[in-house]
N, C-alpha and C positions, 0 to 999 in steps of 0.2 A: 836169773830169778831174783824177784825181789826177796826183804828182808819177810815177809809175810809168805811167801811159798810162791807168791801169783808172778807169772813172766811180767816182766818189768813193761815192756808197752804195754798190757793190761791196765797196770800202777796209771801209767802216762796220760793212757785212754781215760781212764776214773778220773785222773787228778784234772786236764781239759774238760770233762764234763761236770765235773763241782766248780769251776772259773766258771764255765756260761750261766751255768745255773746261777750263782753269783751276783753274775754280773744282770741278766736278766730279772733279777729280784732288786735290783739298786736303780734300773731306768724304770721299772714299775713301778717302784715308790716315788722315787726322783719327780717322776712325771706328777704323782698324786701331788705332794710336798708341791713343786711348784707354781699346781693351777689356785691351790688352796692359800698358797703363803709367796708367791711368786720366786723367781731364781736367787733371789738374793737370801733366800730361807739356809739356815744352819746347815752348815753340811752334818752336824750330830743329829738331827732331827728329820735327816733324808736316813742315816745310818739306823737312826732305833726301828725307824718304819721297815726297813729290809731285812732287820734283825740279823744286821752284823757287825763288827766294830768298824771304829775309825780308817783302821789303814786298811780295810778291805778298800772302803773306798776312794783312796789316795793310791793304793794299789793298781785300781783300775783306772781312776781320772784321777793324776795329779792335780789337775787346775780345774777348778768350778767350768771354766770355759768346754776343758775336754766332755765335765758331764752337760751341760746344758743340750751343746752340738747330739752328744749320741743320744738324747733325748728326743732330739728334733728329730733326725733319719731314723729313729726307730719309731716314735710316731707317724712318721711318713709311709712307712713299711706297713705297719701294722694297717690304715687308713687304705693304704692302693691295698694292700691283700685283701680288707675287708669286703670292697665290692664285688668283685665277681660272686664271693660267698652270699651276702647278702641277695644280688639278681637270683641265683639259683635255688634259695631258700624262702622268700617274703614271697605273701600271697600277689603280690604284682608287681613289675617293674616301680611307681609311682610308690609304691609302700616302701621298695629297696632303697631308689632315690630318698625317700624324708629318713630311712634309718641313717644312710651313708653321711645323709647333709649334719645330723646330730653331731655322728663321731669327729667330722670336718671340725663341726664347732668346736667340741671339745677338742681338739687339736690344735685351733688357734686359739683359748686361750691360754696353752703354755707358750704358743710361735712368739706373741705378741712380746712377750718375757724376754725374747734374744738379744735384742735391742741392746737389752742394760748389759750385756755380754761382749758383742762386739760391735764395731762400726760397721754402721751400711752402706760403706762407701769399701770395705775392707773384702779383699779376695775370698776370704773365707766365709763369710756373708753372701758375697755373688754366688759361690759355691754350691751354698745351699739353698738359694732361691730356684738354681735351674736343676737342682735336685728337686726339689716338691715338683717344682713346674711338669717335670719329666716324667715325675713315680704318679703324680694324681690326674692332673689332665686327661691324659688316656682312660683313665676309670671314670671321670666325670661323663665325658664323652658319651662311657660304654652304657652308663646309666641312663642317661639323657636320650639317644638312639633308643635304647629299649621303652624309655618310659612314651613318646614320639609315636612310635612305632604302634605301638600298642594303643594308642588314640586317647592317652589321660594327657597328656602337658602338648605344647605347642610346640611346635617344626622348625619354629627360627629361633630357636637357643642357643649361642655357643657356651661352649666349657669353660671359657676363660672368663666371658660373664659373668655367667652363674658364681664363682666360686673368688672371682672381683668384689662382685658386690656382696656376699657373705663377706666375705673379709672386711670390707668398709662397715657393715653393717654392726660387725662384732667389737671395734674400735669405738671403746666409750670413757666416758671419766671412771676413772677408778670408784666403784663403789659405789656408785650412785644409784641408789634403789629406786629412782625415778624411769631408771632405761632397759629396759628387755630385750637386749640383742633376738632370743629367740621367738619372742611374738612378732619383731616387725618381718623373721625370716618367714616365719607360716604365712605372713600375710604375702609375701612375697613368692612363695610355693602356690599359693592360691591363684597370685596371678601367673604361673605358668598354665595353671589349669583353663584359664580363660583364652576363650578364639584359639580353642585345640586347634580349628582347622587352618589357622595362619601359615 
């Protein structure tokens, strides 16, 4: 028994689920802190946003590096989860596809951030490129079939396209209120909808 009365794996069970919760409060901020202030932002100013102290988050990532990465596969995660959710919920394949391509976006402007993290020539960089590759492909796909299918976008899409040229599209100079990554995507959404019957 613990000092409180409660069986000790009770204690254990409690103590594991205040770390996730935790931890899932510091990639949620993390994420915001970075797309805002990029990954080189304060680690004290990822911390005030989660509303915990310092060595919470030295606790869980010693090194800016360990948070960046679980930034990224949790973004990843969250991203492939999203779809299936969104098909089964949005009034049409075509409405699911432009929510899913949103949260993409926002997903790659923290991706973009890795860079300054690790080398792209570096194992753990390869690592996590065929992780995305793996976790979102197959949901692009599943959206793309669906929205096809359903006679709103075109038949000769692949997944790897789609989700290629977003990624080129969303690479711009920093800051430059001249560039719209998401207006040139809608107009790019627009032309999937063109010669549906291709």
């Amino acid at each position: 028994m613990s000092p409180a009365g409660k069986p000790s794996s009770d204690a254990a069970r409690s103590t594991r689920a205040d770390a996730v919760r935790s931890r899932q409060k510091l990639l949620a901020a993390a994420a915001e802190v970075f797309v805002e202030s990029g990954v080189d932002a304060p680690v004290r100013e990822i911390a005030a946003r989660a509303g915990v102290g310092m060595g919470t988050v030295y606790r869980h990532f010693p090194a800016r590096a360990d948070l960046v990465v679980a930034v990224f596969r949790h973004q990843v995660e969250e991203c492939a989860d999203a779809g299936p959710q969104l098909l089964a919920s949005a009034d049409s394949p075509l409405t699911a596809l432009r929510q899913w391509i949103d949260l993409f976006v926002d997903f790659l402007v923290t991706k973009h951030g890795l860079a300054h993290s690790m080398q792209p020539d570096s194992s753990g960089f390869n690592a996590l490129h065929t992780f995305f590759l793996d976790r979102l492909l197959p949901v692009a796909e599943e959206l793309l079939a669906a929205a096809a299918e359903a006679g709103e976008i075109r038949t000769d899409i692949q997944p790897y396209e789609l989700m290629r040229g977003i990624g080129n599209l969303c690479v711009a100079p920093d800051g430059d209120p001249r560039y719209d990554p998401r207006r040139l995507i809608d107009l790019l959404l627009l032309g999937l909808q063109q010669g549906k019957a291709a």
